[in-house]
C-alpha positions in Angstrom: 224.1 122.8 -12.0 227.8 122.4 -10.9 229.5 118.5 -11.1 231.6 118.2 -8.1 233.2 115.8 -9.8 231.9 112.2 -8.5 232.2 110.6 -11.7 235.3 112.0 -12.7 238.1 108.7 -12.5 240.9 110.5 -10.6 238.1 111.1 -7.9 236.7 107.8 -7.9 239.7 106.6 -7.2 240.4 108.3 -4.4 237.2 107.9 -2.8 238.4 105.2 -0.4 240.6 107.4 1.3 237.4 109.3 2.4 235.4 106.3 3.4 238.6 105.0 4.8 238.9 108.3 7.1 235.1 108.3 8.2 235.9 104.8 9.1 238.6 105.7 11.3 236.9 108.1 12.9 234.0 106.0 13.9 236.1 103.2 15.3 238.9 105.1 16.3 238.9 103.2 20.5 238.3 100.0 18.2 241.1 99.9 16.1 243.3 101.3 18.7 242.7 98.6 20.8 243.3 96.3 18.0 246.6 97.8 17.1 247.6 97.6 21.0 246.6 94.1 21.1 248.5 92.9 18.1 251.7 94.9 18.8 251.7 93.1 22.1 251.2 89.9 20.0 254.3 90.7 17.5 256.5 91.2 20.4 259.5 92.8 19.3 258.6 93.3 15.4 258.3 96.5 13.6 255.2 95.3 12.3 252.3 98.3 12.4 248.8 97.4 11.4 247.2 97.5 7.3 244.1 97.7 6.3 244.6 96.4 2.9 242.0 96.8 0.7 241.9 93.9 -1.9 240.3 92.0 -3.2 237.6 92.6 -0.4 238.7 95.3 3.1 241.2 93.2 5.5 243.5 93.4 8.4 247.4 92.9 7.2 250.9 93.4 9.1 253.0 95.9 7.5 256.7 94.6 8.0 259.4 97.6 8.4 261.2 95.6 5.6 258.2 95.7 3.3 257.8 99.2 3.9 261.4 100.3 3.2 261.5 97.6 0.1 258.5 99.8 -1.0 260.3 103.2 -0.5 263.7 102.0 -2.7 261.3 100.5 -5.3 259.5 103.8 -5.8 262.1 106.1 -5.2 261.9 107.5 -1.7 258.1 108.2 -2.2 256.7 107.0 1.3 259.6 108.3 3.0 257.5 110.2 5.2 255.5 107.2 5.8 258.9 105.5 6.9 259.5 108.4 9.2 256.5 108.2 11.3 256.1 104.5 11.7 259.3 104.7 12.6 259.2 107.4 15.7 255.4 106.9 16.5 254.9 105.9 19.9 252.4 102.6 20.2 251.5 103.5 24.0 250.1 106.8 22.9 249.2 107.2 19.8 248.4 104.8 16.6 249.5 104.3 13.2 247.8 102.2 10.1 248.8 102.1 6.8 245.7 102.1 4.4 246.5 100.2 1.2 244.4 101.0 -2.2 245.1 100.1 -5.8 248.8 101.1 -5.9 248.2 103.7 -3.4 248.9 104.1 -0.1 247.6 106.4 3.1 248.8 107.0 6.4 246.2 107.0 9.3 247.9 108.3 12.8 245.5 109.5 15.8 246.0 110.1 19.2 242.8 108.1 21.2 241.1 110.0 23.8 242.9 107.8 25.8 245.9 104.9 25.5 245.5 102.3 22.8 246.5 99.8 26.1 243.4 101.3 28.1 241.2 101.1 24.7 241.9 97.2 25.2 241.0 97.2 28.2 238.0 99.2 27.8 237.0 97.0 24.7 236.5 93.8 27.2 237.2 91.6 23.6 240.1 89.1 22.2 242.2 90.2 19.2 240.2 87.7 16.8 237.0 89.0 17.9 238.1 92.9 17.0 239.5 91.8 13.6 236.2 90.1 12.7 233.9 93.2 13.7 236.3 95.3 12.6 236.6 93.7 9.1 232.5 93.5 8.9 232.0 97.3 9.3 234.4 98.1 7.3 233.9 95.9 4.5 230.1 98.3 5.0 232.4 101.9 4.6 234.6 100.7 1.6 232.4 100.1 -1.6 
């Protein structure tokens, strides 16, 4: 019988970025109606949306300053991260930064269609999204 490696550690800790993407894909109008309503919320901030995953699956803003304070600290590791939050385009296409245990992943999609017309189609308030949002993920991340 071949072990795929499941109970290997380096896999196990990696697993959330699988359940992460799954997640993403199953709420991918959801979240970018989320992440269109709350960049209209944070006005002129460089905020993008976080899913931050301690101590139980959440909703965070993820400052531009945090970001690049992150990027000195570990040496120009999320540079690329850096790049793309910082040329993505919020009327088209959406960007979340998934945060692990001292690990991050980059989630950027393209809806079907706009993150504004995702709002629209979602008929919901901000608060309400974050609460269902948070409840089914809080179901993908274990």
């Amino acid at each position: 019988m071949f072990d795929f490696g499941d109970n290997r550690p380096e896999i196990a800790e990696q697993k959330w970025r699988l359940q992460l993407d799954l997640f993403v894909n199953n709420y991918e109008q959801q979240l970018a109606a989320l992440a269109w309503g709350l960049q209209q919320e944070w006005g002129e901030s460089n905020d993008v949306l976080g899913i931050d995953l301690q101590p139980t699956p959440h909703f965070v803003a993820c400052s531009q300053d945090s970001l690049e304070k992150l990027n000195q600290n570990t040496r120009g590791i999320v540079q690329e991260i850096l790049g793309i939050v910082d040329n993505y385009d919020p009327a088209v296409e959406v960007v979340i930064v998934g945060i692990g245990k001292g690990q991050l992943k980059l989630i950027n999609f393209q809806p079907k269609i706009t993150p504004a017309e995702c709002f629209i189609a979602m008929n919901s308030d901000i608060d309400s999204l974050i609460i269902d949002l948070e409840t089914a993920l809080i179901e993908y991340i274990k």
